[in-house]
C-alpha positions in Angstrom: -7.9 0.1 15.6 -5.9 -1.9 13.0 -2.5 -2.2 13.5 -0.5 0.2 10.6 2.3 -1.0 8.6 5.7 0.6 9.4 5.6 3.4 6.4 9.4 2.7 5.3 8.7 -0.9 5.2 5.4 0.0 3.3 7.7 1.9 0.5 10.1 -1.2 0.0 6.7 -3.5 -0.9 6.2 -1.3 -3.2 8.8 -0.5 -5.0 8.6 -0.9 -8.5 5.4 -0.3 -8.9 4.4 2.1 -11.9 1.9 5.1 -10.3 -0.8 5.4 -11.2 -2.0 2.5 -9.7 -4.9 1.4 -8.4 -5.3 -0.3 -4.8 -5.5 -4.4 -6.3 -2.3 -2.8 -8.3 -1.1 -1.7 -4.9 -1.8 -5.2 -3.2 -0.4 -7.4 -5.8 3.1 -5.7 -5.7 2.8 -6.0 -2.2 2.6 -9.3 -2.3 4.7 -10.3 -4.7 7.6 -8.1 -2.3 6.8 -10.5 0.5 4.7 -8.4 2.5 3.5 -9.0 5.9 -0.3 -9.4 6.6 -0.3 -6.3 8.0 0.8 -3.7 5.2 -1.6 -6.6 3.0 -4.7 -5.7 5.1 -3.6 -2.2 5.5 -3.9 -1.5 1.5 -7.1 -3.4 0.7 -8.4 -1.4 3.9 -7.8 2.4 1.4 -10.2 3.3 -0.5 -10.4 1.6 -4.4 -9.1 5.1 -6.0 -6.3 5.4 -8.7 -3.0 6.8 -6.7 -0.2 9.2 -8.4 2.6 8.1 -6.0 3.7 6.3 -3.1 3.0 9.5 -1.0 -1.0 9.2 -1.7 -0.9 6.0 -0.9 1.4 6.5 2.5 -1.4 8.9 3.2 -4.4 6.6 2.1 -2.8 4.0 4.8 -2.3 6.2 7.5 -6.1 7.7 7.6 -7.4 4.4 6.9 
């Protein structure tokens, strides 16, 4: 099982992004916040789908 990001942790990597976004979208921000691997690996692991708000994609990570 992979490990999951910490989902407050996962919220400040992404802030600033503008929803919808798809999950490259999603990874770049995440990147560019300084993101561990782990909340990396944990967003190209959802599926490539356009999400409406940090809450789709809090749930994307958390089934993924």
């Amino acid at each position: 099982m992979a490990a999951k990001p910490n989902p407050i942790q996962l919220q400040k990597d992404l802030s600033g992004v503008d929803y919808p976004a798809r999950r490259g979208d999603l990874v770049d921000a995440a990147r560019s916040h300084g993101a561990d691997d782990t909340t990396v690996k944990a967003l190209q692991s959802i599926p490539d789908r356009e999400y409406d708000g940090p809450n789709a994609v809090s749930k994307a990570v958390s089934e993924g």
